[in-house]
C-alpha positions in Angstrom: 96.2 55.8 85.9 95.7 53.6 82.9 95.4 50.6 85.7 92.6 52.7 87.1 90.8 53.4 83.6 91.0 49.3 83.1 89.2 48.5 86.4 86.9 51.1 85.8 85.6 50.2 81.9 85.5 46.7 83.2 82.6 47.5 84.8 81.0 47.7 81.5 81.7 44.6 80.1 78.6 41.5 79.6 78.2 38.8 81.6 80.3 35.9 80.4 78.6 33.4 77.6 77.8 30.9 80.5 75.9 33.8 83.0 73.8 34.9 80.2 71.3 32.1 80.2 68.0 32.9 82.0 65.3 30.9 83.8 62.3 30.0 82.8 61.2 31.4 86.4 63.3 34.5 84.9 61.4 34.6 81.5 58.0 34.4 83.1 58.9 37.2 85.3 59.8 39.7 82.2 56.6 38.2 80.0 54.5 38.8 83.0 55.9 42.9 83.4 55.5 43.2 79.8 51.6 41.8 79.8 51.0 43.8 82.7 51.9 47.4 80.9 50.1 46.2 77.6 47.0 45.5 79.7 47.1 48.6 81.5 48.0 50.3 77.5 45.1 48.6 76.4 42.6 49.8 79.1 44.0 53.2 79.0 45.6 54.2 82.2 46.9 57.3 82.2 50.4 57.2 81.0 52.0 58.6 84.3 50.7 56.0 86.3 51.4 53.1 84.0 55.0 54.3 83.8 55.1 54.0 87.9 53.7 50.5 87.6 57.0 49.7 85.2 59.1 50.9 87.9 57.5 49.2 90.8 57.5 46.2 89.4 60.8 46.7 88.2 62.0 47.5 91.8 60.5 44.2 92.8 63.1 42.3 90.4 66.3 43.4 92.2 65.6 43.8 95.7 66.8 46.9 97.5 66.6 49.2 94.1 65.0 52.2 93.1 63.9 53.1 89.3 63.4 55.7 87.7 62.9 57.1 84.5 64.3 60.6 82.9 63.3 62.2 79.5 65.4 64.6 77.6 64.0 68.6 76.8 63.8 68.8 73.1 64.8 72.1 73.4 67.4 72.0 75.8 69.0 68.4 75.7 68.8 68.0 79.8 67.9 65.5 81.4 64.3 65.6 84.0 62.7 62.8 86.0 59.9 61.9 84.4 58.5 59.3 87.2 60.5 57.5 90.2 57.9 56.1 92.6 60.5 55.3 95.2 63.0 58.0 95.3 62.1 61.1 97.6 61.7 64.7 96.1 64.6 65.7 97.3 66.3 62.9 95.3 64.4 64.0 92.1 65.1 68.0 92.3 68.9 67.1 92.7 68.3 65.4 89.2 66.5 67.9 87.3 68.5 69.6 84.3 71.0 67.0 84.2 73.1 68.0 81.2 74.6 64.2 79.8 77.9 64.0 79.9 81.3 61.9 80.9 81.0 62.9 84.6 77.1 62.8 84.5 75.9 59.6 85.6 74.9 56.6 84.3 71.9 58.3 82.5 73.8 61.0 81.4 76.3 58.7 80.1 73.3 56.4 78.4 72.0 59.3 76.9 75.3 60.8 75.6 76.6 57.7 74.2 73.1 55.8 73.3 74.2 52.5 74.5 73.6 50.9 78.2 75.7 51.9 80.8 76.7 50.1 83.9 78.2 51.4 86.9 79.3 48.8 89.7 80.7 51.2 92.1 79.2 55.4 91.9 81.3 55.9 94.6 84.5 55.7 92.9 83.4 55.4 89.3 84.7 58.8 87.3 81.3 58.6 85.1 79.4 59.7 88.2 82.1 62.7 89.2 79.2 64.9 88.7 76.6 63.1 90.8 78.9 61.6 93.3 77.3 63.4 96.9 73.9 62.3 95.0 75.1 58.7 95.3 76.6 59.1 99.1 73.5 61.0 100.3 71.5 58.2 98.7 73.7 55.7 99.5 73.3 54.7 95.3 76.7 52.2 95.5 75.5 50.9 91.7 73.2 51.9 89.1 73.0 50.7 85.7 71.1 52.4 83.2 69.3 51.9 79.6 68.5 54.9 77.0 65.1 55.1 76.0 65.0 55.4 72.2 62.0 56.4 70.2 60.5 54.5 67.0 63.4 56.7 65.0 66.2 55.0 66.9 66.5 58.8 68.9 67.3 58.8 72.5 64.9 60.3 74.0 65.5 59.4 77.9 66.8 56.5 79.9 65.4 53.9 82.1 67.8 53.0 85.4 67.7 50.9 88.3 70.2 51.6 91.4 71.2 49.9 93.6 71.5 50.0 97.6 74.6 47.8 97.2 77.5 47.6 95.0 76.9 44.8 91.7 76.5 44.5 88.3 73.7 43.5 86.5 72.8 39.6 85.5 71.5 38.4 82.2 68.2 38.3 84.1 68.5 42.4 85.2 69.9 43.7 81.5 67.3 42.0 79.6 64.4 43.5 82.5 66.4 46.6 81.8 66.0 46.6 77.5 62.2 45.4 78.3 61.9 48.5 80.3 63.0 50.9 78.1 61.1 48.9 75.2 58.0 49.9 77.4 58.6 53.0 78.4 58.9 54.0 74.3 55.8 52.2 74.0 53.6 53.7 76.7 55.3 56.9 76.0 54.7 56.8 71.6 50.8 56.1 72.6 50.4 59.1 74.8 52.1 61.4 72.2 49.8 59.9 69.5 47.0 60.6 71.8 48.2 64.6 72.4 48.0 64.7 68.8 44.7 63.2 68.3 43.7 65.8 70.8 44.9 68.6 69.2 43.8 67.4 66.1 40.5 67.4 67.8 40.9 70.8 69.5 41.6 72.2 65.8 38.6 70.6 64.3 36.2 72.2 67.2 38.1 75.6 66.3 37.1 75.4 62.8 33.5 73.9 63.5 33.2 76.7 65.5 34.4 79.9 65.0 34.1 82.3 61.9 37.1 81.6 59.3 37.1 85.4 58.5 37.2 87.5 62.1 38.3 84.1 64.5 35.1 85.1 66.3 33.1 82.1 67.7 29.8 81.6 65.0 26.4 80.5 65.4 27.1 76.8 66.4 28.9 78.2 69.3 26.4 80.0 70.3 23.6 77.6 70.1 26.1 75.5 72.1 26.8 78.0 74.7 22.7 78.9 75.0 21.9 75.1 75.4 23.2 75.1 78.5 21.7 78.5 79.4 19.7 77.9 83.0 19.6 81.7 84.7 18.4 85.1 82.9 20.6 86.3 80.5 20.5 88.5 77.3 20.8 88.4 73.9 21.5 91.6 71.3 21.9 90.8 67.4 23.1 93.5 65.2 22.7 93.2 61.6 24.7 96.0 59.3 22.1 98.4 57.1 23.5 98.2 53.4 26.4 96.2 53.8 25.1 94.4 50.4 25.8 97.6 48.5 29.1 98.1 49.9 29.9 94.8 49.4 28.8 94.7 45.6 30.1 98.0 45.3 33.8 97.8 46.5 34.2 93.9 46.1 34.1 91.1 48.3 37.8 91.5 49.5 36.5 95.2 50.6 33.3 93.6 52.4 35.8 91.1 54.3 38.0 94.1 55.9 35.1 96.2 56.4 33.4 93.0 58.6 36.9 92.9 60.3 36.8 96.5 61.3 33.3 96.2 62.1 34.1 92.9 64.7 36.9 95.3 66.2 34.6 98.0 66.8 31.6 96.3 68.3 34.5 94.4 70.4 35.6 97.8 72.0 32.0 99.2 72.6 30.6 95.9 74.3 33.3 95.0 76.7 31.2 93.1 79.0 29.4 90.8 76.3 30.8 88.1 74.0 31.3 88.4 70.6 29.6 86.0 67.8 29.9 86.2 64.0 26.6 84.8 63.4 25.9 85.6 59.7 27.2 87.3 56.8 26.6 91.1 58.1 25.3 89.9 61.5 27.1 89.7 64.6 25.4 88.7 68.1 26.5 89.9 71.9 26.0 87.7 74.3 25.3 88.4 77.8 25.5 85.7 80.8 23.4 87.8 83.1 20.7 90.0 82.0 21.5 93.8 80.9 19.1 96.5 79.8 19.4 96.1 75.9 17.7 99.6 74.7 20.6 101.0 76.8 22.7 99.1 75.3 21.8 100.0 71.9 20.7 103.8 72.3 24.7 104.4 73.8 26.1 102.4 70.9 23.6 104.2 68.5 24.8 107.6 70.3 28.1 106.8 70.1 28.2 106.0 65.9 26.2 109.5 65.5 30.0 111.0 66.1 32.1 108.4 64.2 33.0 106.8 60.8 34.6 104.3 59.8 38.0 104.5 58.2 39.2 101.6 56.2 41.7 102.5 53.0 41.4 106.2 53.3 37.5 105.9 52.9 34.9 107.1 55.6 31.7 105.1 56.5 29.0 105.9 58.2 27.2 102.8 60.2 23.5 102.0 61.3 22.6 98.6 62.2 19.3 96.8 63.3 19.1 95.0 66.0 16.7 92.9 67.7 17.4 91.6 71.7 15.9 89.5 74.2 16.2 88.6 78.0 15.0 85.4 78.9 16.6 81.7 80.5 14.9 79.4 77.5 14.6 80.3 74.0 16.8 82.9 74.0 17.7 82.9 70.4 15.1 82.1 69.0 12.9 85.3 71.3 16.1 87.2 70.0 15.5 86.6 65.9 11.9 87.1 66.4 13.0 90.1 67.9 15.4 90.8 64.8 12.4 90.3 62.2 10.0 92.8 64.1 12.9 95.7 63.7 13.4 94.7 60.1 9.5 95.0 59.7 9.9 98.8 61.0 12.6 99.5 58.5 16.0 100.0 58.5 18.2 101.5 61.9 15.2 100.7 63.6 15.7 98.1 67.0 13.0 95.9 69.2 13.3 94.3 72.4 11.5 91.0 72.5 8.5 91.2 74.8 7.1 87.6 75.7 3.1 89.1 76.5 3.3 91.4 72.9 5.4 89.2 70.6 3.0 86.7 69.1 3.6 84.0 72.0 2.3 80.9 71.9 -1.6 80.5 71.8 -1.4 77.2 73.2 0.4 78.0 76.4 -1.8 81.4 76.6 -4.7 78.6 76.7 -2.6 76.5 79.2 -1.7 79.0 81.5 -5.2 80.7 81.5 -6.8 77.5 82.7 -4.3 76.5 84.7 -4.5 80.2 86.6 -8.1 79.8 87.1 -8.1 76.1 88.1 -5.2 77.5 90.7 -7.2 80.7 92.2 -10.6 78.5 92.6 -7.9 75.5 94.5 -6.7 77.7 96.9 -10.4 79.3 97.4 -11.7 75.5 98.2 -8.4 74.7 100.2 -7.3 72.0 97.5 -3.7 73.2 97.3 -2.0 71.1 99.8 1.3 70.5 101.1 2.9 66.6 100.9 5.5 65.2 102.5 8.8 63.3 101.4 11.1 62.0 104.0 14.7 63.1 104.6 16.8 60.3 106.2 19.8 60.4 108.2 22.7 58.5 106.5 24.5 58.2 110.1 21.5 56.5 112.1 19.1 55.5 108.8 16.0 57.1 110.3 14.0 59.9 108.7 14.4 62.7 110.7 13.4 65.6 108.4 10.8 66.2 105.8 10.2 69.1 102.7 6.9 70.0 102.5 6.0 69.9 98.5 3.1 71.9 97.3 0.5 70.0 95.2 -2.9 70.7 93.1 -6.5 68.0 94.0 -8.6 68.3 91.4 -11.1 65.8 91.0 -9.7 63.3 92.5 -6.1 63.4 90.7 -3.4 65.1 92.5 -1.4 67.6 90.2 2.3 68.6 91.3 4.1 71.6 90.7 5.0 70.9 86.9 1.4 71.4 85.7 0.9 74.9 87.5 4.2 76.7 88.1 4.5 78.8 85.5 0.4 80.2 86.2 2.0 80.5 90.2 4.5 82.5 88.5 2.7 84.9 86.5 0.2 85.3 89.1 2.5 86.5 91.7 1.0 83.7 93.9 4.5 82.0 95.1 4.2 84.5 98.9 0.5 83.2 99.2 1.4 79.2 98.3 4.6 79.9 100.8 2.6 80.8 103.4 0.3 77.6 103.4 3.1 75.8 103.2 4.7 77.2 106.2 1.1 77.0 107.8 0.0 73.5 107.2 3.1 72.4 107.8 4.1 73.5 111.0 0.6 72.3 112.0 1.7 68.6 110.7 4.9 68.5 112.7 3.9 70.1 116.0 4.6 68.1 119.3 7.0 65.7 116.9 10.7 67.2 117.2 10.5 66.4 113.1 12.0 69.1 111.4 10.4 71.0 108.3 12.1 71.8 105.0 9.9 75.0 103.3 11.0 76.2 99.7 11.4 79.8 99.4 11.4 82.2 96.4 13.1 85.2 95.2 9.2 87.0 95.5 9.2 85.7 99.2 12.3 87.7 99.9 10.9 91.1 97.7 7.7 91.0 99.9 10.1 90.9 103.2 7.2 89.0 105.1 8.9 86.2 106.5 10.8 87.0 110.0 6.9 88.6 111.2 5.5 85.5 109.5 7.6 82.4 110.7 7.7 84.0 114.5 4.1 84.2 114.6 3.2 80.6 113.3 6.5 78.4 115.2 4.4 80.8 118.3 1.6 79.2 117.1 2.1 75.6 117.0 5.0 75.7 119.6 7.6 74.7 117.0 11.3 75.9 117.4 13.0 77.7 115.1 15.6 75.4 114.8 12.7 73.1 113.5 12.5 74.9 110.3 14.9 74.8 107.6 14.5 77.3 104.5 15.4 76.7 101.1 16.6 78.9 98.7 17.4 78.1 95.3 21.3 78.5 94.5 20.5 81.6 92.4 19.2 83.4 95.0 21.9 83.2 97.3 24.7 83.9 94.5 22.6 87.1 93.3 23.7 88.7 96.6 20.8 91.2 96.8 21.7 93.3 99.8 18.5 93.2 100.9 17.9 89.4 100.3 20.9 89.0 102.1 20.2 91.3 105.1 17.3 89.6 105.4 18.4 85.7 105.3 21.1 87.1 107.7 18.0 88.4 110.4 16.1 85.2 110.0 19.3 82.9 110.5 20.1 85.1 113.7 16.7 84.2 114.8 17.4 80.0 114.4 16.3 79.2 111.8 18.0 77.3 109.3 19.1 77.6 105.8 19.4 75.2 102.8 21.0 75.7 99.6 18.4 73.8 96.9 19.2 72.5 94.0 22.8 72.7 94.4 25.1 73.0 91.3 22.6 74.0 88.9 23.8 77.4 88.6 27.0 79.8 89.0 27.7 79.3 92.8 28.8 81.7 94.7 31.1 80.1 97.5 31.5 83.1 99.3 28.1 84.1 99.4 27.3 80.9 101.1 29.4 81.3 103.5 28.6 84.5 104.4 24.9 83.0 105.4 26.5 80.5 107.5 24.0 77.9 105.3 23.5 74.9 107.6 22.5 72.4 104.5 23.3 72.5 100.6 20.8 70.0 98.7 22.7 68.6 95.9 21.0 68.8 92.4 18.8 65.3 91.5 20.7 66.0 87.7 24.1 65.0 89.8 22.6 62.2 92.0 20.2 60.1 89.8 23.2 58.6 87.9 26.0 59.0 89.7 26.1 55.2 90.1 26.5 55.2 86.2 28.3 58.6 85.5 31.8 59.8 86.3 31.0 63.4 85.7 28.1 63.6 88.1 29.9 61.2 90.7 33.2 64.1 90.3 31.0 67.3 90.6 29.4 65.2 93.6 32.3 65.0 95.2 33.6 68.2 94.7 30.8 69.6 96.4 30.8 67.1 99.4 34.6 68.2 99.6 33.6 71.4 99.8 30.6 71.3 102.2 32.7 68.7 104.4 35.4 71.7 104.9 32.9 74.5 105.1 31.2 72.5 107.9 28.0 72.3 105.8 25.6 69.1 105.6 24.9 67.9 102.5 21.8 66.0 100.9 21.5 64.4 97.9 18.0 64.9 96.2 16.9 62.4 93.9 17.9 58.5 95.5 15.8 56.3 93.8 17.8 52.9 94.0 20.2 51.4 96.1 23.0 51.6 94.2 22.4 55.3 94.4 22.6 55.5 97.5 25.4 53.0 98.3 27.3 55.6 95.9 26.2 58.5 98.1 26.9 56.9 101.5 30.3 56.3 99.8 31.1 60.0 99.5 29.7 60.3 103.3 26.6 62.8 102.3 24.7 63.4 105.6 21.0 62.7 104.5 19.1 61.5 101.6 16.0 62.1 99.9 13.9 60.3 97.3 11.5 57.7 96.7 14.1 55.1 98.1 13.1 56.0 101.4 9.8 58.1 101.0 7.0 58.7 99.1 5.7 62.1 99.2 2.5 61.9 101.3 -0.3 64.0 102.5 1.1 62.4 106.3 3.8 62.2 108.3 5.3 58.9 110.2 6.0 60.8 114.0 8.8 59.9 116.0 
């Protein structure tokens, strides 16, 4: 036995003086592995991968090996497989919750004893007892391993190589060993600094952002969150009547529970908005799709008629002021202006902000009367027009679709949709500009087998004119329905009005196609795409006209091609004004293209 224990630790012992010298060949090879990690360190590769990089090209330095690296649970002291490029799953999971020990391994055994540990033979070798149908499954004859220490001198994991054959380690293979755990501390102390930093960061956001006295999210939030506000959505700020006389009355330590208990009871009676501390006594409820506010407020009002408010054995009654708005821009501000007109009425007094009675801008009441008649007396003269921008197939490069765009002549200057959209709006003129569309443009592509991209609008679908309407004109001009592709905005389709739906669902029955426009500008609703069988989802020009430049658009991008690609949708990017645009978009293998890259809009079309 004490023969066998010799034999065994002999496995353990250096290289003799005269085998420890190394190459220069050797040297280069270990300078060059540790420039390589510090490069990818210094261009910030994310930790995981760098790691693999170590092993591969550690694997590379004793041929027929595998690497790996293992870090040890704070918590629980056993051992898990951080990375091991080359070592199938099944390999890792047997390795998982290693618990260091005599019989563990030569990790287990770096780890336990904090020093290298070389095994010539795992077959026979008592330090892998534990491990040993790992290593004849494997076929691991030798593995020699290095524990990983952190800046403290700690071991915190090990870094091994094993072999497909039995040996012990050169000079050459322990020093590639020591440099590999020198680098896996390294890469390893960088990404911890770097979770700190971010939590660091996450903390300072917190702070910036949320009230120190209830945790609720404050005004900063809120102006972040309504920044990004695109659909209709509401608004309600309630401000406390007297809270300046309880406050001076009871003391400010008083005033902070009775805000607390105030937060908690507007929380319970608005479940479905979100809760900002805004002010002092003033607390906003924020809704991301449009509610009926006086409803709001009358039930809450209601409610409060029964209850007070106990805080330290003492009963309060509470009234409020509140002042609310609906809107997709300006919500905030609409909603204070909305605040000051309920303070003007007096106290537990509320008004709704109404954009035609609340003092709007004279300006734009000037813009958007002369813009309304300039808009009427156009369509009277025939002066609103559709043009014409090309869609090109990505597959054969030929423009094989176009959208008819509505446009504005008016002495000479041609006006797009920009200048006049919101007087079409207010008008209720989008069915009548629809309808010319449709019109003059089925009479542009007739007899061309071109096919013709029409917007459509929420007010298109509420008039339900459009199944009578496009049967009669494609009649007309001898156009097939398949000819004729209809584009809805995102919103529309995500709303999931039954009767909007109903409807799309009759006119896609009928062949005609359906578009998604202006894809990703809004809260998509996947299913309700499907559900309409959509043939085409345009993706938004915000995503396309940098995604040569910017990561974030070229990932949402590609996310929705994914998407689209699986759903058997086509997709078509809006917006390709450059050719590194669309050498990006080809890239991601979106169908078709549209932008001035290709096509002008025009008053014409170029027939096929």
């Amino acid at each position: 036995m004490i023969d066998e224990i010799d034999s065994v630790n002999s496995f353990d012992l250096p290289p003799a003086d005269d085998e420890r010298a190394m190459s220069v060949e050797e040297l280069d090879k270990i300078l060059s592995l540790q420039q390589s990690i510090f490069a990818q360190v210094a261009s910030n590769v994310p930790y995981v991968d760098t790691l693999n990089a170590l092993c591969r090209m550690a694997e590379q330095l004793l041929p027929d090996s595998v690497a790996s690296i293992m870090l040890r649970d704070e918590q629980s002291g056993l051992l898990n497989v951080l990375v091991a490029p080359s070592v199938p799953q099944n390999g890792i999971d047997a390795l998982q919750g290693l618990a260091p020990g005599p019989g563990s391994g030569s990790c287990g055994n770096a780890v336990m004893r904090n020093e290298p540990v070389f095994v010539r033979d795992t077959f026979n070798d008592p330090r892998w007892q534990d491990l040993r149908k790992l290593a004849t499954d494997f076929n691991l004859c030798a593995c020699w391993s290095m524990p990983v220490r952190n800046n403290d001198g700690k071991v915190i994991g090990s870094f091994a190589l094993s072999s497909f054959e039995h040996r012990s380690p050169s000079a050459f293979h322990i020093r590639l060993l020591d440099v590999g755990a020198s680098m896996v501390n390294i890469v390893l102390a960088k990404q911890y600094q770097e979770q700190v930093l971010e939590e660091q960061r996450k903390q300072l956001i917190t702070a910036l952002e949320c009230d120190s006295l209830t945790s609720l999210p404050n005004q900063s939030k809120l102006k972040v969150q309504l920044k990004n506000c695109i659909a209709m959505q509401s608004l309600l700020l309630i401000n406390l009547d007297n809270f300046r006389f309880i406050n001076t009355a009871y003391g400010p330590s008083f005033g902070d529970l009775f805000l607390c208990n105030v937060a908690e009871l507007l929380d319970q009676q608005f479940p479905d908005a979100e809760l900002y501390r805004i002010n002092a006594d003033e607390f906003a409820l924020y809704y991301r799709i449009p509610v009926d506010l006086q409803q709001q407020i009358e039930q809450f009002r209601a409610y409060l008629l029964g209850y007070s408010l106990r805080i330290d054995d003492q009963l309060f009654s509470i009234t409020f002021t509140a002042g609310g708005a609906s809107a997709r821009k300006h919500l905030l501000e609409q909603a204070v202006q909305a605040m000051s007109q309920a303070k003007a009425l007096g106290k537990n007094r509320y008004h709704i902000y109404n954009a035609e009675r609340d003092e709007p801008d004279q300006a734009l009441r000037r813009e958007y009367i002369s813009w309304n008649a300039l808009l009427h007396q156009a369509l009277n003269e025939g002066r609103v027009m559709p043009f014409f921008q090309g869609v090109r197939d990505n597959s054969s490069g030929e423009i094989v679709s176009y959208e008819a765009l509505v446009r504005l002549e008016d002495g000479g200057k041609i006006y797009t949709p920009y200048h006049f959209l919101n007087a079409v709006k207010l008008s209720g003129l989008f069915p009548t500009i629809t309808r010319l569309m449709i019109d003059k443009g089925l009479a542009k592509i007739a007899g061309t087998g071109l096919t013709l991209s029409v917007n459509i609008t929420e007010d298109d679908l509420l008039m339900e004119y459009l199944e009578t309407y496009l049967t009669e004109k494609t009649a007309e001009y001898a156009v097939a329905p398949q000819q004729v592709v209809l584009e809805i905005l995102e919103g529309i389709s995500a709303a999931g009005k039954k009767n909007h739906i109903a409807q799309l669902s009759r006119i896609k029955a009928l062949g005609y196609q359906l578009a998604i426009d202006d894809f990703g500008t809004e809260y998509s609703n996947f299913e309700r795409i499907l559900e309409l069988h959509v043939d085409f989802v345009k993706i938004d020009a915000k995503y396309i006209k940098n995604i040569d430049t910017d990561s974030k658009s070229y990932e949402i991008t590609r996310a929705i091609v994914f998407f689209a690609r699986n759903s058997g949708i086509k997709t078509v990017a809006e917006f390709v004004h450059n050719v590194a645009v669309q050498q990006v978009v080809e890239s991601l293998g979106i169908d078709y293209s549209q932008g001035y890259l290709f096509s002008e809009p025009s008053p014409d079309i170029h027939k096929i």
